[in-house]
TORPA-650006 format. One line per field, with one value per residue (C-alpha): residue in one letter; x, y, z. Coordinates in steps of 0.25 Angstrom, whole numbers. Layout:
N
type: (a,...)
x: (X,...)
y: (Y,...)
z: (Z,...)
***
This chain:
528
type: (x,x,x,x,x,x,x,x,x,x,x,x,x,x,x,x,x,x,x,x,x,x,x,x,x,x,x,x,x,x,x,x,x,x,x,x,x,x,x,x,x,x,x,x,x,x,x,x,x,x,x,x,x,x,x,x,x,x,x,x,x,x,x,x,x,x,x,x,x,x,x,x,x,x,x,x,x,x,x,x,x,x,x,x,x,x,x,x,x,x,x,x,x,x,x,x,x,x,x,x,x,x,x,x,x,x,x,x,x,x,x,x,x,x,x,x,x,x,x,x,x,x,x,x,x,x,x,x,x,x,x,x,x,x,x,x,x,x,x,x,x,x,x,x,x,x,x,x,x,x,x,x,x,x,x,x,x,x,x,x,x,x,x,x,x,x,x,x,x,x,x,x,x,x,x,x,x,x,x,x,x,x,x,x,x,x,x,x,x,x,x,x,x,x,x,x,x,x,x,x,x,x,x,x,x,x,x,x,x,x,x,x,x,x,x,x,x,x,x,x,x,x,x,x,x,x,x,x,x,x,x,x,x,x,x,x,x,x,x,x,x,x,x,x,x,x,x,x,x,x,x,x,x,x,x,x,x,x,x,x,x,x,x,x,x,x,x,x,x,x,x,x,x,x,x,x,x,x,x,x,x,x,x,x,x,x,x,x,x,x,x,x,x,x,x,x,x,x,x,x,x,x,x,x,x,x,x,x,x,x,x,x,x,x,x,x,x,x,x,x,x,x,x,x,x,x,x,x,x,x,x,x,x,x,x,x,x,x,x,x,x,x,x,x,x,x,x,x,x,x,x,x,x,x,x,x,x,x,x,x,x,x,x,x,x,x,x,x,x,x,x,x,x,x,x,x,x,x,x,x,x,x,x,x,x,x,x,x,x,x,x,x,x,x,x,x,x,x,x,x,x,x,x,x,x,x,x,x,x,x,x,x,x,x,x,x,x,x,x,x,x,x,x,x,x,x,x,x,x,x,x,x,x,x,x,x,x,x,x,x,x,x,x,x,x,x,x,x,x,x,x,x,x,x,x,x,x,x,x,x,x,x,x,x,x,x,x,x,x,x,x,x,x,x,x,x,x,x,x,x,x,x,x,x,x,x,x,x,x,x,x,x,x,x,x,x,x,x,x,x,x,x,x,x,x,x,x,x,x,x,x,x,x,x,x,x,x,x,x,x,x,x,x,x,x,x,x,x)
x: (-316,-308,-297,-296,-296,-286,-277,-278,-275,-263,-257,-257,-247,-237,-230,-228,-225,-211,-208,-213,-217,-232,-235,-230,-237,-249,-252,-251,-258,-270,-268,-273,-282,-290,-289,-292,-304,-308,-306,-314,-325,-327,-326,-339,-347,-345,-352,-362,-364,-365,-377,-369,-367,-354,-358,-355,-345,-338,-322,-315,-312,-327,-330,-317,-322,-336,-330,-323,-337,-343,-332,-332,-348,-347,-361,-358,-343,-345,-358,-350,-339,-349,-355,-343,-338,-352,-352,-339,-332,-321,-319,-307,-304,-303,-287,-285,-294,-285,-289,-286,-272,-270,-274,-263,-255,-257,-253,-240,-245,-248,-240,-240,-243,-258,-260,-253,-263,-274,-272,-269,-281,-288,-285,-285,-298,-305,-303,-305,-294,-282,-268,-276,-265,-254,-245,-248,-236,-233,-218,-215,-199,-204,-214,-201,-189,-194,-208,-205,-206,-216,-227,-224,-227,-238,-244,-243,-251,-261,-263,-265,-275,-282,-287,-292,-306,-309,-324,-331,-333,-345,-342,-328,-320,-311,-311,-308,-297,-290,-290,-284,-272,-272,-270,-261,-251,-253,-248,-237,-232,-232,-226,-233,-246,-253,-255,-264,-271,-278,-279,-293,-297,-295,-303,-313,-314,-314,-323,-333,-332,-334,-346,-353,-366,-364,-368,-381,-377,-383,-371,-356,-344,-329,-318,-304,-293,-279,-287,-276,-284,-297,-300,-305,-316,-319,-322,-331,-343,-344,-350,-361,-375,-374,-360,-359,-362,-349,-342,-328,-319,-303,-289,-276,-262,-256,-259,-256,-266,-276,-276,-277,-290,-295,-293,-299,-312,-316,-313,-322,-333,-332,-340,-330,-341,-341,-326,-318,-305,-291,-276,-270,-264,-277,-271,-264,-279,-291,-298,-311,-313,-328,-341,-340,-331,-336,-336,-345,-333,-318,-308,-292,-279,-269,-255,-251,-242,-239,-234,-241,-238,-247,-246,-253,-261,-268,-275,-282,-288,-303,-297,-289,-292,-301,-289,-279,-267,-260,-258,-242,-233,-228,-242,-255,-262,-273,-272,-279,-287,-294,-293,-302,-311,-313,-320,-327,-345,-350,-357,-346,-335,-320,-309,-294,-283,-270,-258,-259,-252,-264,-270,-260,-250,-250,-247,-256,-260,-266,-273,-279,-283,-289,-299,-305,-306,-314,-322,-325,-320,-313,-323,-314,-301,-296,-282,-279,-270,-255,-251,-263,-260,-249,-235,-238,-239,-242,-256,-266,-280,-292,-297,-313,-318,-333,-338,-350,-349,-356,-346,-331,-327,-319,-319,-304,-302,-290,-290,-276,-275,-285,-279,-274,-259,-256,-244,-240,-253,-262,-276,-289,-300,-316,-317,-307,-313,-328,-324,-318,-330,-340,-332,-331,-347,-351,-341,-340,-327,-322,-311,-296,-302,-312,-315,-324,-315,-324,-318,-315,-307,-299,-296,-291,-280,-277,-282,-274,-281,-271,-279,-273,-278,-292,-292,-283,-279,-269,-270,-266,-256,-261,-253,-242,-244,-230,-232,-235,-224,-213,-220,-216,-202,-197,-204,-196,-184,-186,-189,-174,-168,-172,-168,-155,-154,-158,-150,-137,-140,-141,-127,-120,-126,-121,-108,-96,-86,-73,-80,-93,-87,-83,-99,-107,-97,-100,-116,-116,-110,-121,-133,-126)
y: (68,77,81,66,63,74,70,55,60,69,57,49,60,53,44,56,70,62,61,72,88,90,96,81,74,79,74,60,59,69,60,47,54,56,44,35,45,42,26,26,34,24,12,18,22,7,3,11,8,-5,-1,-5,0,8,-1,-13,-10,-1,-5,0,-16,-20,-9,-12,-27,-23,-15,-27,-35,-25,-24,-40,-40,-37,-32,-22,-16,-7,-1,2,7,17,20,25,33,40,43,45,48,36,21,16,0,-8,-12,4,7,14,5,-6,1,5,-12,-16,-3,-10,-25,-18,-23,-7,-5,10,7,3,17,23,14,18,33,33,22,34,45,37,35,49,62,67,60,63,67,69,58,63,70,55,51,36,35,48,45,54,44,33,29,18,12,2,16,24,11,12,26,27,15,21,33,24,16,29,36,23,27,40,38,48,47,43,57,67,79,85,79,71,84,93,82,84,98,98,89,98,109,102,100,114,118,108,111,126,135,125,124,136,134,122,125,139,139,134,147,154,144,145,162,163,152,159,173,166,160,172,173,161,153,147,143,132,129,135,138,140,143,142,142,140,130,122,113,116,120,134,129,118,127,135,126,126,139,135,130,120,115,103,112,119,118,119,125,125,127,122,124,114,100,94,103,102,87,91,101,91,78,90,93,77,76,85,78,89,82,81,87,99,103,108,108,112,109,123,136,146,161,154,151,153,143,139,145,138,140,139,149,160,154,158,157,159,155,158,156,158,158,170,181,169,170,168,175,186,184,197,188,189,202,195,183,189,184,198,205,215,219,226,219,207,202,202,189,189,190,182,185,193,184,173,184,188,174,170,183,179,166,171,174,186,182,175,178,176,174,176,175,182,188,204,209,210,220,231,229,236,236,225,221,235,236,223,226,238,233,223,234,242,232,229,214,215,211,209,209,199,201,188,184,180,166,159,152,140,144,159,168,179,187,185,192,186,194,193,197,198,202,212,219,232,238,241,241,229,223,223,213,211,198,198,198,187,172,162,160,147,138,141,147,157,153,159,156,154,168,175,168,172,187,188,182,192,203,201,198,211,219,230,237,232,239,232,221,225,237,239,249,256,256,270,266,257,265,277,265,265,250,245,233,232,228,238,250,247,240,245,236,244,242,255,252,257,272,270,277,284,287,272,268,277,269,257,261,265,254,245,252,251,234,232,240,234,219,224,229,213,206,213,212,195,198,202,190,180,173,179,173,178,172,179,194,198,193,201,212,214,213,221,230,229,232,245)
z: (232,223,231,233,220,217,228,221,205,211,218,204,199,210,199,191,200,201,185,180,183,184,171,166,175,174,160,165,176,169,159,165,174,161,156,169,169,156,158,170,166,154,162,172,161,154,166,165,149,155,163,175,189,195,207,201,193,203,198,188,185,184,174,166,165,163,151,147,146,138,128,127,122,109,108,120,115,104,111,123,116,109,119,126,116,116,131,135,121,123,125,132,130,141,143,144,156,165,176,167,166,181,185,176,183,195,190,184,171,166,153,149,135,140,144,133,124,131,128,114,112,118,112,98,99,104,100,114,120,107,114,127,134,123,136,145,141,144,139,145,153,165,169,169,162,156,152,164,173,165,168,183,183,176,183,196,192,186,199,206,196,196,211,205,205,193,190,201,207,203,194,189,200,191,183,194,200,185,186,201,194,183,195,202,189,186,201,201,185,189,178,167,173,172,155,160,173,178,193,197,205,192,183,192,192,179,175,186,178,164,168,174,167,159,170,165,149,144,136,139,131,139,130,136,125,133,141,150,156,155,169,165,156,165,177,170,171,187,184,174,175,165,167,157,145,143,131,132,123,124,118,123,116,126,120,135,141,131,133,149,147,137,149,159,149,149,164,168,160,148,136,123,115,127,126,112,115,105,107,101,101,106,101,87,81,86,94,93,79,75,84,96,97,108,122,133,143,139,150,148,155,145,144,150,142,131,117,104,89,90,75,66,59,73,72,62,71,76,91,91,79,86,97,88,93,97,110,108,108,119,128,122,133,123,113,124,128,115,109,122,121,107,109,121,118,119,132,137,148,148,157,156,164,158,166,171,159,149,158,155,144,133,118,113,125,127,115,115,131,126,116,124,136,124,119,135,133,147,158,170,173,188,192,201,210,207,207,204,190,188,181,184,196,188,193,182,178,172,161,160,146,140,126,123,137,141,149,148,161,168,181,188,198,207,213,214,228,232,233,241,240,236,237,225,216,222,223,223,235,230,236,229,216,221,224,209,203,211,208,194,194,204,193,206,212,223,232,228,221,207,199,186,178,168,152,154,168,160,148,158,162,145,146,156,165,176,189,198,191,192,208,218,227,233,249,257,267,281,284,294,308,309,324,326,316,326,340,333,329,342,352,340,343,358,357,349,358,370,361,360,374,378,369,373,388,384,377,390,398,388,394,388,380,374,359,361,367,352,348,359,359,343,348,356,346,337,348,356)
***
């Protein structure tokens, strides 16, 4: 069902692929994805208000006319509409259903100002939805030259979408089809895609280690401060006992995206009250700042080697003041890193992914590296394969970090040779993610693959984290048999001879004509 379902969402984006690039498109189709969910899943729960059956009312036309009757009783209107700003947190009136849209759509009556309405009556009126369709925009001259055009394109997509079955299925799947459009945007946008979607494989590894231990919480923090779309937090309850009681805590600088993690949050079911999201700048000021503020799970793919001001007043902030240095202007890769490590619980685990480079520079870099390698902060490092993230073929590690540990020692592990090559993005198999996973909970050597460096180890390597100097994954080449090697050379030599022993005897049988003597003459030249 959800491939189907995929196959049917990504055809929508037909009338658009044609316009736009992929990082445009994406906002409009997400965009009424969102909201033709949200349409029909008020439209099903009337009937149910209504203490009716889908059965009876089994099209979008008998629920939208049972709405109307509603609405018409005066003694039933306002109840209803309270009632559905209990349950579902909004109301949408009737003549801005999406299926009421799409049927004038398909009677050619559509005007683009309905839909444009029906968003800003939406967001007017619930916090929850404010500048979530802000980056829909209808006037926009790439979806036609004139509003003539613009309403033909955008009432072809909405024919399509209305199709798109995108609640009657059991569980995430609506969720999980808007994550494999997110996916697919983030493939086809390439260098801009990765600041708003981490690779699934990847998600899923990390948000596997996190939750090691943690799996039985009664109630569950997640923590994700340069969140893209959300999928990393998201993930992290397919590993939990009680997976409807994570809280959800996120930061976006990217208004566009935050709107997408925000739309990703509700179509996975996520409560309002369950997800605490923010629009701004993670490293410039400290986010969240009252309780909660510690996590039981902090998941980050940042930008990688970005700027920010690394400003003195800095070495104040209590994210960085115990590290005795920046990270510098250029590279904020540590500014991310502690700024997560900060908000992470005592008890709680977090994961990283940040480009090679933190492992071994130096100057502030080192010292900052060198603290956290004292104060044991450093749990595992995993060095993974090249080419598995949008925008970057650069290999990556995923730094693990816990506080309050009993040992200094750190688990290397290269898992940069294990993948399947992709097309264009490498990938990682459910074994090679299993094989990580146990290695990182077994916390054993392995021969060319894992190594538990002792503090001592480490220090002897003056701090330096770089994967190959603690697993070796150098593979001897077998020794060459000279005598064998010599066989080969000479019963070589024997075969060309013998060629060119053939090829001029098919030379002199050729007929001969006064154009072609001065060619074989000068061939057989070259051969004798």
């Amino acid at each position: 069902m959800g491939s189907e379902l995929n196959v049917k969402l990504f055809s929508a984006a037909d009338h658009l692929r044609s316009k736009m690039d992929a990082s445009e498109y994406k906002d409009y189709l997400l965009g009424l994805i969102f909201y033709k969910y949200l349409s029909d899943k008020l439209l099903e729960k009337v009937v149910e208000l209504a203490d009716e059956s889908l059965e009876k009312y089994d099209t979008q036309d008998k629920q939208t006319h049972l709405y109307h009757e509603l609405l018409a009783d005066e003694d039933t209107k306002s109840d209803l509409i309270e009632t559905l700003v209990d349950t579902l947190g909004y109301d949408i009136e009737p003549k801005y259903l999406f299926n009421v849209l799409t049927n004038q759509a398909k009677q050619n009556v559509f005007q683009l100002n309905d839909l444009n309405k029906a968003f800003i009556d939406l967001s007017t009126k619930y916090d929850q939805f404010n500048g979530l369709f802000d980056d829909v925009d209808l006037n926009s001259k790439k979806l036609g030259s004139d509003d003539q055009q613009r309403n033909i394109t955008i009432t072809e997509v909405l024919k399509k979408l209305n199709d798109v079955d995108v609640i009657g299925h059991n569980g995430d799947v609506i969720g999980d089809a808007y994550e494999f459009l997110i996916s697919q945007f983030a493939s086809e946008a390439g260098k801009k895609a990765g600041e708003f979607y981490t690779p699934h494989e990847v998600s899923d590894m990390m948000a596997r280690i996190v939750t090691i231990g943690q799996e039985t919480k009664n109630l569950f923090s997640v923590f994700d401060p340069t969140m893209g779309s959300g999928s990393l937090m998201l993930n992290v309850r397919h590993y939990l006992v009680y997976p409807d009681s994570v809280k959800y805590h996120g930061q976006e600088l990217n208004t566009t995206t935050y709107n997408l993690a925000k739309m990703n949050l509700i179509l996975h079911g996520v409560d309002k009250e369950d997800m605490r999201l923010r629009n701004g700048d993670t490293l410039n000021k400290d986010w969240p700042t009252d309780e909660p503020y510690t996590f039981d799970a902090v998941l980050m793919n940042p930008p990688y080697s970005a700027k920010w001001s690394a400003d003195k007043t800095f070495l104040d902030d209590s994210r960085f003041n115990r590290y005795g240095r920046l990270a510098p202007k250029s590279k904020a890769d540590f500014a991310f890193l502690l700024h997560g490590y900060y908000h992470l619980k005592d008890s709680g685990t977090m994961a990283i992914v940040l480009p090679h480079g933190v492992l071994f520079r130096g100057a502030a870099e080192g010292v900052i590296r060198k603290k956290l390698l004292e104060d044991g902060s450093i749990d595992a490092i995993i060095g993974m394969p090249a080419n598995l993230f949008f925008g970057t073929s650069i290999p990556t590690t995923v730094i693990i970090l816990k506080k309050n540990r009993t040992s200094r020692d750190v688990l290397f592990i290269d898992a940069s040779k294990e993948f399947t090559k992709g097309k264009n993005q490498n990938k990682l198999t459910e074994e090679n993610i299993d094989k990580i996973v146990d290695t990182y909970k077994k916390r054993e050597d392995i021969e060319k693959y894992a190594h538990v460096a002792s503090f001592d180890e480490i220090k002897e390597n003056d701090f330096n984290l770089n994967i190959p100097r603690y697993v070796d994954t150098f593979e001897e080449e077998e020794p060459i048999n000279i005598i064998e090697l010599s066989k080969e050379i000479v019963s070589l030599n024997d075969e060309i001879a013998q060629s060119e022993q053939e090829f001029l005897k098919l030379l002199d049988e050729l007929k001969i004509t006064d154009e072609s003597k001065d060619i074989i003459a000068a061939t057989k030249a070259v051969f004798q």
